[in-house]
N, C-alpha and C positions, 0 to 999 in steps of 0.2 A: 248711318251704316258704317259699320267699319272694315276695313279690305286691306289686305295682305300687302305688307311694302317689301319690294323687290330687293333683295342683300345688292350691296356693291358687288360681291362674289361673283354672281350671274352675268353679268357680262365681262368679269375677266374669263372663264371657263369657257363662252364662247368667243371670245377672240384667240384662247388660245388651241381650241377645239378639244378641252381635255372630259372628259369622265369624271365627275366628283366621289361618281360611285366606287372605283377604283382603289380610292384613299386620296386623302392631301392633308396636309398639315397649313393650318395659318398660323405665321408668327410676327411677332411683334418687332420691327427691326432695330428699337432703341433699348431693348431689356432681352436678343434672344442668345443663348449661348450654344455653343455645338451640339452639348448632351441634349438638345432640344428638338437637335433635325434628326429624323425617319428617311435616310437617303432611299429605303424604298417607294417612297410614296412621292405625289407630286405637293412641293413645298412653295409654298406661297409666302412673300415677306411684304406687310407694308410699313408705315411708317419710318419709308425709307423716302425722305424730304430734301435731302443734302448732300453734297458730296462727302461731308461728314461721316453721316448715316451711312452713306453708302461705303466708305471707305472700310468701317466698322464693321457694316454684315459681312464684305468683300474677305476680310481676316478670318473672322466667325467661318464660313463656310469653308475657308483655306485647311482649317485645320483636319477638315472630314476630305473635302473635295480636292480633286487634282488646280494646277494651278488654271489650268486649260480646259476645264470643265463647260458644256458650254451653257450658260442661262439666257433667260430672257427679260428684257427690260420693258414693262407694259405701260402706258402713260393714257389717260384719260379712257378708260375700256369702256366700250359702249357707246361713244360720241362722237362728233364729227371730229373730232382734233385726234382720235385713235392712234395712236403708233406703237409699234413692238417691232423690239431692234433687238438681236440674237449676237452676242458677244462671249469671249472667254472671259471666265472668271478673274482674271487678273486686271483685266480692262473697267470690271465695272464702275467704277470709285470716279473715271475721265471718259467713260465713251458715250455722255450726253448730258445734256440737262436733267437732273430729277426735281418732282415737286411734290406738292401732296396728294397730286393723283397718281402718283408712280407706284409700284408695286413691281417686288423681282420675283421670277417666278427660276424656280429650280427641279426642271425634269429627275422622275426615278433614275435612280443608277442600275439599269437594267445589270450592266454585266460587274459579273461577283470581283472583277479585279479592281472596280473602282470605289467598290465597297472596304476595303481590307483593312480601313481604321476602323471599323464599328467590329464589338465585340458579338453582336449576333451571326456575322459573318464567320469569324473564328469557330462561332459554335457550329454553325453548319459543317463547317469541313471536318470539325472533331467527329460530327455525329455522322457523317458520307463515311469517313475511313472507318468509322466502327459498324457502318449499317452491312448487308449481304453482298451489295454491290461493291463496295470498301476493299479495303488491305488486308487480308489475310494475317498480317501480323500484328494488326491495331486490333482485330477480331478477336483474337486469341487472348488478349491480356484481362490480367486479372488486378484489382486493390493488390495482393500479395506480389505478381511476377513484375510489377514497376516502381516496388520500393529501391531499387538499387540506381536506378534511373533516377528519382526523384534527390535521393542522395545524391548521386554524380552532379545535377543541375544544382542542386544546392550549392556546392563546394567550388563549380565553374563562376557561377555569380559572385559569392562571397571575394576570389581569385580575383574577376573583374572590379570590384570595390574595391580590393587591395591596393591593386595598381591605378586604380582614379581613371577606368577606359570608362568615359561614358559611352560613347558608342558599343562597346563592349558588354556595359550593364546592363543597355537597352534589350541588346539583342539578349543574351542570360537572363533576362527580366521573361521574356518571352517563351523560354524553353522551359522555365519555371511555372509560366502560365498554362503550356500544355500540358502539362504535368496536373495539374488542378482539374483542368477542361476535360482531360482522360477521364480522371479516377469522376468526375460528377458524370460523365455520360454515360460509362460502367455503372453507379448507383443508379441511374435512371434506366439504363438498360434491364438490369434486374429487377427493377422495380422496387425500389429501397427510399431513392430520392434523387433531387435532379437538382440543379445547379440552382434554380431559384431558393431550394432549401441552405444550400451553402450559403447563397448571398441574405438571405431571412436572417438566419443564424446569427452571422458573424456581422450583422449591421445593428440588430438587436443588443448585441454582446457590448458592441462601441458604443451604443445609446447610453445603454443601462452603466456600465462601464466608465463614463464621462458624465458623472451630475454636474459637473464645474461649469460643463459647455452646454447640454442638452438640459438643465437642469437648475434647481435654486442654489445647490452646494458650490462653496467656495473652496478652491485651491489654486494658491499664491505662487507653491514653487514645485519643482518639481519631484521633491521629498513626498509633501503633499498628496499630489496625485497619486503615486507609487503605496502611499499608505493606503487611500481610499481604494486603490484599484483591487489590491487586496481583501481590503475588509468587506469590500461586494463579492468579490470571487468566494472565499470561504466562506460564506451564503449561500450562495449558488451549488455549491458542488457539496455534495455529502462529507461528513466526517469521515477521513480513513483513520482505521482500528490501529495505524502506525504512520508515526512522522515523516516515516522517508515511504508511504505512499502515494504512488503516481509521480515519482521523481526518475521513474526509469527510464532511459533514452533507448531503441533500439537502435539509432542510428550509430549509437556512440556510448564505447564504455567511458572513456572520459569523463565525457557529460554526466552518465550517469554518476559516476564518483563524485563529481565537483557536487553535483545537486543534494547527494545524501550529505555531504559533507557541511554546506549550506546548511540545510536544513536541521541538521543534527546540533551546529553552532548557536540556530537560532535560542534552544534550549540551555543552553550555557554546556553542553557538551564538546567543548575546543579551549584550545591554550587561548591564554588574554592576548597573547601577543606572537609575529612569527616567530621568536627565539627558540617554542618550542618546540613547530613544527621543523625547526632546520637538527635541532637534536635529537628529533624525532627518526629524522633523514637518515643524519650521519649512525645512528641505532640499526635501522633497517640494511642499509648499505652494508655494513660490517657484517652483519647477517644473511644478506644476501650471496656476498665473496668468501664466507665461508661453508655457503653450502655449493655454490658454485666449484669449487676447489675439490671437495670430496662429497656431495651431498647425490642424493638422486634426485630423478628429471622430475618427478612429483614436488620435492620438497624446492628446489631449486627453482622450479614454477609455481610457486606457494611465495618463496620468500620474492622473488621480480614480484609479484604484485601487490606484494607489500610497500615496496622501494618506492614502485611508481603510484602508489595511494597516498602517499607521502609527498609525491611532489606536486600532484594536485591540488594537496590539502596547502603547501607553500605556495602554488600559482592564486589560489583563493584568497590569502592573506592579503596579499598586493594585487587584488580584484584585475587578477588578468585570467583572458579565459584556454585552460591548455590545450581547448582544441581549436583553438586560433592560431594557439602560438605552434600545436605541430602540424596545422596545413601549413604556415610559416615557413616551418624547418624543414619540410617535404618539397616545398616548392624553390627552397632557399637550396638545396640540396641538387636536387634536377638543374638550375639553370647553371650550378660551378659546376656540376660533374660532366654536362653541355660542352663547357670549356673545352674540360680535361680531353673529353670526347674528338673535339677538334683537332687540339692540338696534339692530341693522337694520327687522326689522320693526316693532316697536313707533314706528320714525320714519316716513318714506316707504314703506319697502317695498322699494327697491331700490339696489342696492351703486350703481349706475352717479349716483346723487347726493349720493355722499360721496365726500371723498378719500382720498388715502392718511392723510396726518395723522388725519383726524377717525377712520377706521375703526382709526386704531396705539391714541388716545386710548380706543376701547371695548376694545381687547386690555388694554393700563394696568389697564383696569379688572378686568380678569377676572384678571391677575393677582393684585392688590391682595386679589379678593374669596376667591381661593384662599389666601393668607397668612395671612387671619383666620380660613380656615377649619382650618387645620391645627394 
């Protein structure tokens, strides 16, 4: 006759009086890593043998849980040697003997503050402020009324890379994610698609995207890659009936000109070398200052975007990108005119009793003062 053997499971759930029905996760504590814990449920670790072991899961959960989080430590469940000793998380690794009856046992994170590294958590609050009970102003937005947002976040982030503020990136990293987590709960509010289709999408895209890694294909360097990554992309996406199609940036006419420009090169339509984009330059500029001079506001805004299609085509040559270089000079701009500002008020007060010399003489200075800082 054959009869049902009892899981080791069953007597940790009664010594610890929990619900399996509930939810719980088993894991393994010599292979488990954080994308592994469900802080909603009740989390169960064995293979936790050693202070070793222990030390490893104690990191593992640190990265989801508070440091002070409290678990419990269950040793021989079920038998007369039974013991379960409730400790913070930073303690577990030294707050007793473990063996291979130990098992750490990690209660639900009932309240959503303890939650706030799991990105299911973020989505809840995305989909609270967009539900009827919500924000009024989260309610209201559309894909269209938060492209100026998702711009602004973009350009704060890039800002924090400049300057090397990791703290900084982090947080920018984050305001860029909101941004994403809107516009997916918006498609899923509508009914269009929901965030799982984003994440399908664009994990697919890297799959298919990377044979080198996911795949038999070989690529050495990173030319390689950049070629392959191409020759699957122009697969994928339909032929445009023109070279500079889907090159257009909304966010940015720059961009857009560098890309037509790019792309127009690829076909041998560009000089061999920058020599002739800088003749190109000094061509358009001359044209430019003589319509400037006597010309009208049409043709005078005709020839400026010539000038500056021009110097695109020159930042392209020497593969820099010009809408790097004028957040750059926008931001290079604010912190000496800053200066100026200051030393404005620290004198009179007001710009209208200086002149131009004296207010160039405080710019002098804020360059000088950024030179020694660099």
């Amino acid at each position: 006759m054959i009869e049902g053997g009892q899981s080791f499971l069953d007597p940790i759930f009664g010594a610890l009086r929990i619900d399996p029905i509930e939810g719980f996760q088993l894991l393994d504590g010599t292979a488990m890593a954080s994308d592994d814990v469900n802080m909603a449920q009740h989390v169960l670790i064995a293979q936790v043998y050693d202070s070793f072991s222990a030390s490893e899961v104690k990191l593992t959960l640190m990265e989801k849980y508070p440091e002070d989080y409290e678990v419990t430590i269950v040793t021989a469940a079920g038998s007369a040697n039974e013991v379960l000793r409730k400790v913070p998380l930073y303690e577990l690794d030294r707050a007793t003997e473990v063996d291979n009856l130990t098992t750490i046992y990690v209660p639900p994170a009932v309240d959503q503050m303890d939650r706030l590294k799991e990105w299911q958590t973020f989505r809840q609050i995305v989909a609270r402020l967009r539900s009827p009970e919500g924000c009024p102003w989260d309610r209201e937005q559309t894909h269209e009324s938060l492209r100026p947002y998702l711009l602004e976040e973009a350009h704060e982030l890039l800002q924090a890379i400049e300057e090397e503020d990791d703290e900084a990136i982090a947080e920018e990293l984050g305001d860029v994610l909101l941004q994403v987590f809107l516009h997916a709960q918006i498609g899923q509010d509508n009914g269009y698609f929901q965030l799982e289709d984003v994440l399908s999408t664009v994990s697919a895209k890297m799959i298919r995207r990377h044979p080198h890694v996911f795949g038999d294909a070989e690529a050495a360097t990173s030319d390689e890659v950049v070629s392959n990554w191409q020759a699957i992309k122009a697969q994928e996406k339909p032929q445009s009936a023109s070279i500079l199609g889907g090159q257009e940036r909304y966010s940015s006419s720059l961009m857009t000109s560098y890309n037509y420009q790019k792309k127009a090169a690829k076909v041998g339509f560009s000089w061999s070398d920058a020599d002739g984009a800088w003749e190109k330059f000094a061509e358009e500029l001359q044209e430019f200052q003589a319509e400037a001079a006597k010309g009208s506001k049409e043709r005078q805004l005709d020839e400026l975007g010539d000038l500056l299609f021009t110097l695109v085509n020159i930042a392209r040559f020497y593969q820099l990108s010009p809408e790097e270089a004028m957040v750059h000079a926008n931001r290079k701009f604010q912190q000496r005119f800053s200066h100026v500002e200051k030393r404005v008020s620290e004198g009179s007060g007001n710009f209208s009793d200086y002149t131009l010399a004296q207010l160039d003489e405080f710019w002098n200075e804020a360059k000088t003062l950024a030179r020694r800082e660099e």
